[in-house]
py3Dmol code that shows the C-alpha trace and the ligand (Angstrom):
import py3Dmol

protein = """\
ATOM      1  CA  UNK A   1       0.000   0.000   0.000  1.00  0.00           C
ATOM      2  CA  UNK A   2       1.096   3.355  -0.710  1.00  0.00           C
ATOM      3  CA  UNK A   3      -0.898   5.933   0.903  1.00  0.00           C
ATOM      4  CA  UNK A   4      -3.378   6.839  -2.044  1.00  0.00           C
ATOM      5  CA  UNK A   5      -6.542   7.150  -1.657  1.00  0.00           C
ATOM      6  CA  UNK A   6      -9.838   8.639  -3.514  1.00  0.00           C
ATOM      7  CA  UNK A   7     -13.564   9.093  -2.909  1.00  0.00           C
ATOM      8  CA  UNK A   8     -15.565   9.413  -5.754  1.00  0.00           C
ATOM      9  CA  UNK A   9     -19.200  10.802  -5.425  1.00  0.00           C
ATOM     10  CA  UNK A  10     -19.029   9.254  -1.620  1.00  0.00           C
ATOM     11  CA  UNK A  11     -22.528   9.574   0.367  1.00  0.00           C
ATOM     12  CA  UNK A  12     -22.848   7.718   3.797  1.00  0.00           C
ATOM     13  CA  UNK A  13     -26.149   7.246   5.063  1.00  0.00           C
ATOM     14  CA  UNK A  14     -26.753   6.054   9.074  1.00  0.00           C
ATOM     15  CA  UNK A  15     -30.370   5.234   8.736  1.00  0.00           C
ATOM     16  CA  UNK A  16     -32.182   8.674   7.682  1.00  0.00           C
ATOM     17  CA  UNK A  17     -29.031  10.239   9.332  1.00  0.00           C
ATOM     18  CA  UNK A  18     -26.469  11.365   6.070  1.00  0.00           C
ATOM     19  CA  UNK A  19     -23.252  11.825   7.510  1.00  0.00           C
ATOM     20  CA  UNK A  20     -21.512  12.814   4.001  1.00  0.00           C
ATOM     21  CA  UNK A  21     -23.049  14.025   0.812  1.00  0.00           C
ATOM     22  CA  UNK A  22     -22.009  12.836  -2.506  1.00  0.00           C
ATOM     23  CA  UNK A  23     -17.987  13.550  -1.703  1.00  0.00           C
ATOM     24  CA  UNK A  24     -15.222  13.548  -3.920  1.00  0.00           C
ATOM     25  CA  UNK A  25     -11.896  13.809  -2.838  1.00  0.00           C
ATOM     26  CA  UNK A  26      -8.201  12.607  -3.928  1.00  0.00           C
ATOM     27  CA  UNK A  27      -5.501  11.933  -1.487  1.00  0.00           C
ATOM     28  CA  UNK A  28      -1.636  11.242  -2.436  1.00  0.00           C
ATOM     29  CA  UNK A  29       0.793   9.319  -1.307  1.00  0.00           C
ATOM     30  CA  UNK A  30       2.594  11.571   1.656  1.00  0.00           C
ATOM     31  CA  UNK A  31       0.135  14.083   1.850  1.00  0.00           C
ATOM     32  CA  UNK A  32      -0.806  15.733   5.056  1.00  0.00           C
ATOM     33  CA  UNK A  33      -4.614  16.329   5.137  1.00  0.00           C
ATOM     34  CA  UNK A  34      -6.661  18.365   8.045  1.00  0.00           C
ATOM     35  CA  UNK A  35     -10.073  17.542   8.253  1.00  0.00           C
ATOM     36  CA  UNK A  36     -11.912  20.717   9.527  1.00  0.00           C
ATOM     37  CA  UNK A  37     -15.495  21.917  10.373  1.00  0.00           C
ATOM     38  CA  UNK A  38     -18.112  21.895  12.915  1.00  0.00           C
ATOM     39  CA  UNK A  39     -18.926  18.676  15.228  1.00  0.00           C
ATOM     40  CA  UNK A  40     -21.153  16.328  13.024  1.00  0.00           C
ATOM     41  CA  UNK A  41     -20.014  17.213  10.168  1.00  0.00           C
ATOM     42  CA  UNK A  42     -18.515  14.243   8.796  1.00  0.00           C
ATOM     43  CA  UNK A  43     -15.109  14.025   9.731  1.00  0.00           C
ATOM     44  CA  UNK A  44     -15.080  11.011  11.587  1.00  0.00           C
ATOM     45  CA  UNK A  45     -17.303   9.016   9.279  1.00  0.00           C
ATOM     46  CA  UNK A  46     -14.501   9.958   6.020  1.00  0.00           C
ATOM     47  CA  UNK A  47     -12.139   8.729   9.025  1.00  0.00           C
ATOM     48  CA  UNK A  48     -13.700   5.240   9.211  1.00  0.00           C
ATOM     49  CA  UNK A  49     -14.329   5.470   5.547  1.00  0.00           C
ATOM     50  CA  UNK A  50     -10.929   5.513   4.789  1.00  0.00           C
ATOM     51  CA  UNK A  51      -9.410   2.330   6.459  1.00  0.00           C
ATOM     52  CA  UNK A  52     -12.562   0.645   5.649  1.00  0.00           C
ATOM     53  CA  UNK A  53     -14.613   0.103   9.163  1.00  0.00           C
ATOM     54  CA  UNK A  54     -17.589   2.517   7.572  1.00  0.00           C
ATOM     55  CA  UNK A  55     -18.600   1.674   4.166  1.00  0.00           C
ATOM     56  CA  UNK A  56     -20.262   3.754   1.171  1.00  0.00           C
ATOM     57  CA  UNK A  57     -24.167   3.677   0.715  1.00  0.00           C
ATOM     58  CA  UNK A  58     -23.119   5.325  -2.918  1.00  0.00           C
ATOM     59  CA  UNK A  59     -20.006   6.011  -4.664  1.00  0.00           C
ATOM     60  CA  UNK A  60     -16.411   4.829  -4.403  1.00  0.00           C
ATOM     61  CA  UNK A  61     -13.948   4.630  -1.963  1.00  0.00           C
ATOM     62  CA  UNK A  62     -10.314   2.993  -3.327  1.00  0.00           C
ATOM     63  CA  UNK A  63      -7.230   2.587  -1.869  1.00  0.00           C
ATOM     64  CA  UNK A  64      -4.197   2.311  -4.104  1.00  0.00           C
ATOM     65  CA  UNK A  65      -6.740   2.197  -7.115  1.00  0.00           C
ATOM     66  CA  UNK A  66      -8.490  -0.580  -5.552  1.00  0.00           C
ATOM     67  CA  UNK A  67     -12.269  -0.425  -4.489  1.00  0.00           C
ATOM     68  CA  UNK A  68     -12.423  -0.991  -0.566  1.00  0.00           C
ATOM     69  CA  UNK A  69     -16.051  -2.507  -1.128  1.00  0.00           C
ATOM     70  CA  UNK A  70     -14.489  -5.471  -3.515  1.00  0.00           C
ATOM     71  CA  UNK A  71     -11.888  -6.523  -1.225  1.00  0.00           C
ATOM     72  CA  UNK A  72     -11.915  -9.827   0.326  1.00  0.00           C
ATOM     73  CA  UNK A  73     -11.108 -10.128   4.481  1.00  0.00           C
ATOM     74  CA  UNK A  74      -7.845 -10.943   4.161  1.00  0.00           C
ATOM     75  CA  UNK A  75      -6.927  -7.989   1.878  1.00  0.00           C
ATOM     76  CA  UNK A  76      -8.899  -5.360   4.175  1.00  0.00           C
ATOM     77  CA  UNK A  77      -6.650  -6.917   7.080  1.00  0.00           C
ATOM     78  CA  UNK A  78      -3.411  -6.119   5.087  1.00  0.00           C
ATOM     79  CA  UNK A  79      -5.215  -2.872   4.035  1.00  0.00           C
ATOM     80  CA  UNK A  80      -5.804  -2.342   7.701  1.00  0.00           C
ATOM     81  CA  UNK A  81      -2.007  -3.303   8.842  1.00  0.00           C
ATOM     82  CA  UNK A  82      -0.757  -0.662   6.625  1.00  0.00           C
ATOM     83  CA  UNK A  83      -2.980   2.112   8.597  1.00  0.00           C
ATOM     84  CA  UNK A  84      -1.919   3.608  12.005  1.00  0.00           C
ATOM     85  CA  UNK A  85      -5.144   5.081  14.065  1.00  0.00           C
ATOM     86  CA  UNK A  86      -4.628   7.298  16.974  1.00  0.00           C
ATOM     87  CA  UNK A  87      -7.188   7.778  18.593  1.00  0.00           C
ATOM     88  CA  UNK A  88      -8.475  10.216  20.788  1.00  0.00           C
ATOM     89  CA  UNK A  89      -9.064   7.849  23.885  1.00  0.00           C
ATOM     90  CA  UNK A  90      -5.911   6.481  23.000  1.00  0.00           C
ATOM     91  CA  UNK A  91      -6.583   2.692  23.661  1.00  0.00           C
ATOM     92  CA  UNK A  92      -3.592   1.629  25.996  1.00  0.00           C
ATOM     93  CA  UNK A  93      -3.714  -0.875  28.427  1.00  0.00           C
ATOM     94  CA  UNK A  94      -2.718   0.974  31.778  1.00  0.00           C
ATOM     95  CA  UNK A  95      -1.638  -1.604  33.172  1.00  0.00           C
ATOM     96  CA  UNK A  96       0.900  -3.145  31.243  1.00  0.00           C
ATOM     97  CA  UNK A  97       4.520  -1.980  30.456  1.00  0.00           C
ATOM     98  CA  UNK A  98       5.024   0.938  27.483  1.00  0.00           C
ATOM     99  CA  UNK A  99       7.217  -1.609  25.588  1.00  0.00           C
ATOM    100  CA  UNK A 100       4.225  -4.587  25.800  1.00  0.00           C
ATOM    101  CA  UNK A 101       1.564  -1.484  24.374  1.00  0.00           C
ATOM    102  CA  UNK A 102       4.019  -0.605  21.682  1.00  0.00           C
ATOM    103  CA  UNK A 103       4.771  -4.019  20.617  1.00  0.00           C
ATOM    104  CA  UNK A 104       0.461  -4.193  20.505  1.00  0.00           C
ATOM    105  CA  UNK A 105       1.466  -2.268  17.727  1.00  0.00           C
ATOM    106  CA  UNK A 106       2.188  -5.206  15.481  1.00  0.00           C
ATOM    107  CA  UNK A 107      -1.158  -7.232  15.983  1.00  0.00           C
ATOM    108  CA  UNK A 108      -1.812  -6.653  12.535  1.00  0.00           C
ATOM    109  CA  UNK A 109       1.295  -7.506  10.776  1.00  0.00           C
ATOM    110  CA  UNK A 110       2.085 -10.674  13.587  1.00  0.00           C
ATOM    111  CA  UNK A 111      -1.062 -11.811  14.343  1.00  0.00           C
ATOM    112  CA  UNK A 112      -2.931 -12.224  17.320  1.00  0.00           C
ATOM    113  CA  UNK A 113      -0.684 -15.449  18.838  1.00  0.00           C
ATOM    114  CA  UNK A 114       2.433 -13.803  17.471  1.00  0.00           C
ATOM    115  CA  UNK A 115       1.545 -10.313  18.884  1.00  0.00           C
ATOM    116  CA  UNK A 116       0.741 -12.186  22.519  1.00  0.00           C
ATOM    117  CA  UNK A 117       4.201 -13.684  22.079  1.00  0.00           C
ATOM    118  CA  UNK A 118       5.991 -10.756  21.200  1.00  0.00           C
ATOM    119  CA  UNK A 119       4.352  -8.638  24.240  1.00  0.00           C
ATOM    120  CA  UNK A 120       5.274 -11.665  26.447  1.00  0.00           C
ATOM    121  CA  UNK A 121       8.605 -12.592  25.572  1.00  0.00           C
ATOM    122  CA  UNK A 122      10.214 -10.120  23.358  1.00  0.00           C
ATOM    123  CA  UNK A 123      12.709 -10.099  21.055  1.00  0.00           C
ATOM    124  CA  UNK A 124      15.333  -8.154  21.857  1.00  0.00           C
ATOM    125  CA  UNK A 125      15.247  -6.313  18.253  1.00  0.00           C
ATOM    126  CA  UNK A 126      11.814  -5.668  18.467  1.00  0.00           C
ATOM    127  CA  UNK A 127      12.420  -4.057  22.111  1.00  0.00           C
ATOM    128  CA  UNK A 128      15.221  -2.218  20.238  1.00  0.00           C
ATOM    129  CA  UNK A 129      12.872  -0.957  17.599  1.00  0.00           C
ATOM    130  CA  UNK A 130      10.142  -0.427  20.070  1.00  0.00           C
ATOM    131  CA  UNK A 131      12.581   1.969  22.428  1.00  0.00           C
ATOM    132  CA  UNK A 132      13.969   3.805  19.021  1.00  0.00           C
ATOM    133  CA  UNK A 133      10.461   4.912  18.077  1.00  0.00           C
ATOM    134  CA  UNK A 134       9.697   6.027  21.969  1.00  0.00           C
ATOM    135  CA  UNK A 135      12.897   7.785  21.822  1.00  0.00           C
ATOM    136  CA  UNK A 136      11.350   9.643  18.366  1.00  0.00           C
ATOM    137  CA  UNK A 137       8.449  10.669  20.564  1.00  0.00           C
ATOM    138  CA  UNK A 138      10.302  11.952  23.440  1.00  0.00           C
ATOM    139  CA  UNK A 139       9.991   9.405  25.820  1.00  0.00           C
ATOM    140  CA  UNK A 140      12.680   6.660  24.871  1.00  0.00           C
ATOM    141  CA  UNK A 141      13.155   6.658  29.550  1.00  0.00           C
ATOM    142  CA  UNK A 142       9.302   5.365  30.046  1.00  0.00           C
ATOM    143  CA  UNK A 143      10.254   1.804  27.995  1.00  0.00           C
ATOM    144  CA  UNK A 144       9.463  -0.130  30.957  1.00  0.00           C
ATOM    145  CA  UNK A 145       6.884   1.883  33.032  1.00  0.00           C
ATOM    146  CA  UNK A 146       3.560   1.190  33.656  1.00  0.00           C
ATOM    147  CA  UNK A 147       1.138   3.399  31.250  1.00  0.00           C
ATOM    148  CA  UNK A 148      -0.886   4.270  34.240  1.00  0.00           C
ATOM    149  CA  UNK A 149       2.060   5.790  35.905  1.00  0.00           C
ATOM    150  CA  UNK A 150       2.541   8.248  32.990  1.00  0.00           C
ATOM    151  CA  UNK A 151       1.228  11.983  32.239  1.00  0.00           C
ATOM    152  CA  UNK A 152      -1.428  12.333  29.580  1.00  0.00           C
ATOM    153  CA  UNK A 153       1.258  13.841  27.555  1.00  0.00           C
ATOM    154  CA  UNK A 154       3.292  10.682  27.717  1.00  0.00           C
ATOM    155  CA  UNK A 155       0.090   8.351  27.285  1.00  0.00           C
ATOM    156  CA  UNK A 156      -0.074  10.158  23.872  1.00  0.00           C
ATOM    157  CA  UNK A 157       2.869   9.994  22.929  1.00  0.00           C
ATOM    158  CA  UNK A 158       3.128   5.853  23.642  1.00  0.00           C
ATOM    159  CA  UNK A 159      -0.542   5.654  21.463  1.00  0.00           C
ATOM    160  CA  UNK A 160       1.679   7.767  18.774  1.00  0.00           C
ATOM    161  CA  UNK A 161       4.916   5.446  18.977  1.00  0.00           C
ATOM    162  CA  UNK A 162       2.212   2.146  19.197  1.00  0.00           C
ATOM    163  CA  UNK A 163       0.776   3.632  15.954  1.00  0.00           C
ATOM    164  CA  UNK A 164       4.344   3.989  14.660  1.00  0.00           C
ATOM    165  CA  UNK A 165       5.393   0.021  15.499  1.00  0.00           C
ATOM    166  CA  UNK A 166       3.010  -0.690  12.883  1.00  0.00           C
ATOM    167  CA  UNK A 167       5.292   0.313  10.269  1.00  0.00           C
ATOM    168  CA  UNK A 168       2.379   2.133   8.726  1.00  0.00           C
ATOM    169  CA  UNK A 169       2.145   4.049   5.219  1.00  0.00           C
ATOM    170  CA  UNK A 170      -1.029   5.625   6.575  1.00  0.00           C
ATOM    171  CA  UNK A 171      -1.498   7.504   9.889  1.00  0.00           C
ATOM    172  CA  UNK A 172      -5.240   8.703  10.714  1.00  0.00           C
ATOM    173  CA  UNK A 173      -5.948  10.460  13.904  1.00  0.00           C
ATOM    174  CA  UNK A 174      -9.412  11.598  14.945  1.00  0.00           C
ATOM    175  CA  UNK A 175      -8.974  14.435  16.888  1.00  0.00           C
ATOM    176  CA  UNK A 176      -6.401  13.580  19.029  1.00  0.00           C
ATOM    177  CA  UNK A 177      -5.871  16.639  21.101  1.00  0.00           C
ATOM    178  CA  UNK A 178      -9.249  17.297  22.065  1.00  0.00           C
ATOM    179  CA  UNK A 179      -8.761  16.514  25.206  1.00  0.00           C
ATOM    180  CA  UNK A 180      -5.344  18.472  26.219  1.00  0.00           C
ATOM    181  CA  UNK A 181      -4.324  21.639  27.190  1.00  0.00           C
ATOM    182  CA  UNK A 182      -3.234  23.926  24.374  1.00  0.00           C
ATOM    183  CA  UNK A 183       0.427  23.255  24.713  1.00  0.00           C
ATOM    184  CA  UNK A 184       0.415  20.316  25.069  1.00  0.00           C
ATOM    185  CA  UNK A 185      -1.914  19.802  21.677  1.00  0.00           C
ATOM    186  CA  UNK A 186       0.624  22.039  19.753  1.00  0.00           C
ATOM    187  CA  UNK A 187       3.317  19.835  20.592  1.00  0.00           C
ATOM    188  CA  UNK A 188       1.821  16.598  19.433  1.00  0.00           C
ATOM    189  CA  UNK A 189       0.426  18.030  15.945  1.00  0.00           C
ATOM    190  CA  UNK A 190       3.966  19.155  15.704  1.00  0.00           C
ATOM    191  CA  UNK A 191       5.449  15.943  16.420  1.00  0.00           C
ATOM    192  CA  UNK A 192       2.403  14.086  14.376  1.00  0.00           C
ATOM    193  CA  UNK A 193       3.371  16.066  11.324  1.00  0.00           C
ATOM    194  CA  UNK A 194       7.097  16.252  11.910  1.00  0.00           C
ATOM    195  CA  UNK A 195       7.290  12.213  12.100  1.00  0.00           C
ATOM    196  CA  UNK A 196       4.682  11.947   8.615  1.00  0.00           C
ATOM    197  CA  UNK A 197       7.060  14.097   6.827  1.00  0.00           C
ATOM    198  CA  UNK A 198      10.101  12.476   7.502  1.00  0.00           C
ATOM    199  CA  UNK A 199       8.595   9.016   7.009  1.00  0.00           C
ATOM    200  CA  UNK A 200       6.535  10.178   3.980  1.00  0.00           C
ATOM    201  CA  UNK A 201       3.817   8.747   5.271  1.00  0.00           C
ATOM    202  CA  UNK A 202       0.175   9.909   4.234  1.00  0.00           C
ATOM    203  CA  UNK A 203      -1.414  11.635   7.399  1.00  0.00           C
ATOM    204  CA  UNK A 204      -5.465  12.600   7.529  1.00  0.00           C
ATOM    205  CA  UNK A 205      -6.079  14.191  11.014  1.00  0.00           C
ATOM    206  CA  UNK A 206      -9.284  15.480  12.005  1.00  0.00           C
ATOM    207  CA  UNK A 207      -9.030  18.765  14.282  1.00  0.00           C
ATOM    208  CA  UNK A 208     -11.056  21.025  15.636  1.00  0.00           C
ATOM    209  CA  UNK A 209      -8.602  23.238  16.475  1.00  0.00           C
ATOM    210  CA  UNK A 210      -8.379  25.396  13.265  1.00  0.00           C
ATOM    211  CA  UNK A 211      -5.505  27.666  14.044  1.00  0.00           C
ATOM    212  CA  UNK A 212      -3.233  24.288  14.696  1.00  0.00           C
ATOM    213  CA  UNK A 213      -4.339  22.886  10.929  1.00  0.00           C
ATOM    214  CA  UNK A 214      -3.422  26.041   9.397  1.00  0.00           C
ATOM    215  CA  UNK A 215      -0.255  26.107  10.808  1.00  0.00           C
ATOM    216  CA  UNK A 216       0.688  22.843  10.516  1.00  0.00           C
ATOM    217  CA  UNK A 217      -1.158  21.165   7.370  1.00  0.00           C
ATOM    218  CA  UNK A 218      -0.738  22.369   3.668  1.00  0.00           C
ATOM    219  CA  UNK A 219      -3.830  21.161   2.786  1.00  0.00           C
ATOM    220  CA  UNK A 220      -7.373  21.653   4.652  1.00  0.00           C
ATOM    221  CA  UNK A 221     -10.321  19.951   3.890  1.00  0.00           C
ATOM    222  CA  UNK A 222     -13.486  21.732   5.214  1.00  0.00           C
ATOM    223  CA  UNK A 223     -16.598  19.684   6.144  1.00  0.00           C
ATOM    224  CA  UNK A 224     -20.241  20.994   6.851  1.00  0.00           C
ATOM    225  CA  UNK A 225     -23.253  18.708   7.221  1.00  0.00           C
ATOM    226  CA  UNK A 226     -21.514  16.223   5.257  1.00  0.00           C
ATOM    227  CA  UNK A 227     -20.422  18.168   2.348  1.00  0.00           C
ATOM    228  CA  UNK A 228     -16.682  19.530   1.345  1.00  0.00           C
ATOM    229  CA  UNK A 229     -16.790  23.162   1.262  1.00  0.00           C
ATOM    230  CA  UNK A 230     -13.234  23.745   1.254  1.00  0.00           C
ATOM    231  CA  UNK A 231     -10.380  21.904   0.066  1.00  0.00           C
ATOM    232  CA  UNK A 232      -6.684  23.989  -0.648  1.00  0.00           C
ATOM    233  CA  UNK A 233      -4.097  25.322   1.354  1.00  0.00           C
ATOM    234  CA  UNK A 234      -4.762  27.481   4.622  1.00  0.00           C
ATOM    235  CA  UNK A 235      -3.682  30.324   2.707  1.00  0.00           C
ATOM    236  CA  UNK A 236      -6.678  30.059   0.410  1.00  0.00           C
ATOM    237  CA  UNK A 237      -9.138  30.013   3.056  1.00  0.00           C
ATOM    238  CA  UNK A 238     -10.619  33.041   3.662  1.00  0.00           C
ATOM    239  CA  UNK A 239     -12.818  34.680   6.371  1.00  0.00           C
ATOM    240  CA  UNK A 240     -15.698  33.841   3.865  1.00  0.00           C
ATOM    241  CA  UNK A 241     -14.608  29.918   3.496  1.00  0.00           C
ATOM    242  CA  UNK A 242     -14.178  30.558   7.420  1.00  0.00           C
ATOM    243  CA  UNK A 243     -17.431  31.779   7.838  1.00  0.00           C
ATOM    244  CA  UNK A 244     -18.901  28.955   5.922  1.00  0.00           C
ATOM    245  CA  UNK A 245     -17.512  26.410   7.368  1.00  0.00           C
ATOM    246  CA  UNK A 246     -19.276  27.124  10.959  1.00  0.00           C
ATOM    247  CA  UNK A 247     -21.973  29.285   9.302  1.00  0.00           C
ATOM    248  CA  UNK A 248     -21.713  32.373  10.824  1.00  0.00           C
ATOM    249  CA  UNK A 249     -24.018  34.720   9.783  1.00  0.00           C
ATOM    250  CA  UNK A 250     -22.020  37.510   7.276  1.00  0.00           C
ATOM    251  CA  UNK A 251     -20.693  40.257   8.587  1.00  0.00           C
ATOM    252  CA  UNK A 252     -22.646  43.305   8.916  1.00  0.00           C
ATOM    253  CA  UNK A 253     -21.603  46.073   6.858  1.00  0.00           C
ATOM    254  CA  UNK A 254     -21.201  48.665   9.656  1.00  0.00           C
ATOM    255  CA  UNK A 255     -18.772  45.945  11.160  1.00  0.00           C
ATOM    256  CA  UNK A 256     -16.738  45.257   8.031  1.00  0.00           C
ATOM    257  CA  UNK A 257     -16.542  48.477   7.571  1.00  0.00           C
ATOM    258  CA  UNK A 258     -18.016  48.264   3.811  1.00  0.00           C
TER     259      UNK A 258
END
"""
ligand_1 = """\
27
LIG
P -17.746 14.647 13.121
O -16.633 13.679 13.294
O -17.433 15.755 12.166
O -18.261 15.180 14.432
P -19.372 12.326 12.394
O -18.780 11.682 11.198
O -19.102 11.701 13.725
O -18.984 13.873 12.418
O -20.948 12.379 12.207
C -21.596 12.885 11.053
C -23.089 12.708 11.219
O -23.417 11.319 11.163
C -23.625 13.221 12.529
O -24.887 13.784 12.283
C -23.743 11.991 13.370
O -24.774 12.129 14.325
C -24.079 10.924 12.334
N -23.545 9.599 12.727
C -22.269 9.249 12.796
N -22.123 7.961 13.160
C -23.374 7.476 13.302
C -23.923 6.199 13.645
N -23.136 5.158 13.911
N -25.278 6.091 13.679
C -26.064 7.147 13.413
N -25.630 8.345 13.060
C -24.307 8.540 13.014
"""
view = py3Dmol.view(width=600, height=400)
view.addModel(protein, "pdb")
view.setStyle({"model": 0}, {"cartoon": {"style": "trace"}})
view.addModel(ligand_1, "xyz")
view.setStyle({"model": 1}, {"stick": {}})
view.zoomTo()
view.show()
């Protein structure tokens, strides 16, 4: 897998819920992608979309110019292996040792039994490789601690490192700093985006926070009710777009000054 995806005419339905509308979208290989817009808009659901656990009630989705609807089980696992999700409740075991949650990491690629194995009784280059990508993250000292002994900060970065293990081509992250303190959300976009670009590895990151995807995405793709409204680089996206996006009313002339 390389990291390509495209939508073509994509519309998700949950019941009489529509969570996107007829979208069309193209994502290369390396790109680094914001998602953007109001809660409910969609941004989740083109999340799932993407590494296959929603599907399309119309349209296309295809990964590497494959259709994600035609592929049998064992390909969407080795789709799947190739795609890193952080998530925003991060998913670690507190109880267990960083190194056993980072070496969780290579469930898909191992196997449940070898996974178990590998957690249990590791090899000492996997505990290498493990420690190397902590040390990436900032936290190569917390190999052997107990998650539930760590700061939230450090939590996030082991879900980040976890993600990493997987020797993914794909990272997806659904808002993963809505639940931190500013700095400490500036910090982990930075080190999200830092660790995609010198990996070349495609990133799509949902974010609410949309002075953080301006200033750390070249490409933002604006949701409302299930529709793209914008798609470019921050630069192009204007306090119209802006106002779009979350539907504020225009501004009033004696405000604008027009
Ligand atoms: P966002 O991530 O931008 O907040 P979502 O993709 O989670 O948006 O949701 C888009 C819309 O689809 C919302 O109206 C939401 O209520 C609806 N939705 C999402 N998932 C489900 C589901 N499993 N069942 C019913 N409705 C859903």
């Amino acid at each position: 897998m390389t990291g390509r995806f495209a939508l073509a005419d994509v519309t998700v339905r949950y019941g009489s819920q529509t969570a996107l509308r007829a979208v069309t979208l193209t994502i290369r290989a390396a790109e680094r992608i914001a998602l953007v817009g109001p809660s409910g808009a969609g941004k989740t659901t083109l999340l799932r979309l993407l590494n296959g656990s929603a599907r399309a009630t119309a349209g296309r989705v295809s990964a590497d110019g494959r259709d994600l609807a035609g592929l049998a089980r064992a390909d969407l696992r080795r789709l799947r292996a190739a795609i890193g999700v952080v998530h925003q409740d991060l998913r670690l075991v507190d109880n267990l040792r960083v190194s056993q949650n980072v070496l969780a990491g290579g469930f898909g690629r191992q196997g449940f039994w070898g996974s178990v194995r590998a957690m249990v009784r590791p090899r000492r280059q996997d505990l290498a490789r493990a420690h190397a990508i902590l040390e990436r993250v900032g936290i190569g000292e917390a190999l052997f601690q107990r998650v539930d002994r760590l700061s939230g900060g450090q939590q996030q970065r082991v879900a980040i490192a976890r993600a990493l293990y997987q020797e993914p081509h794909v990272l997806l992250a659904d808002e993963p700093v809505a639940s931190v303190d500013p700095a400490r959300a500036r910090d982990t976009v930075a080190l999200l985006t830092d660790v995609c670009r010198e990996r070349e590895l495609t990133l799509v990151m949902s974010l609410h926070n949309l002075d953080l995807a301006r200033e750390f995405f070249p490409r933002l793709v604006g949701l409302r009710e299930g529709a793209v409204i914008f798609d470019g680089p921050p630069a192009a996206l204007g306090g119209e777009s802006y106002r779009d996006l979350y539907r504020l009313p225009p501004l009033a002339r004696s405000l604008d000054g027009t």
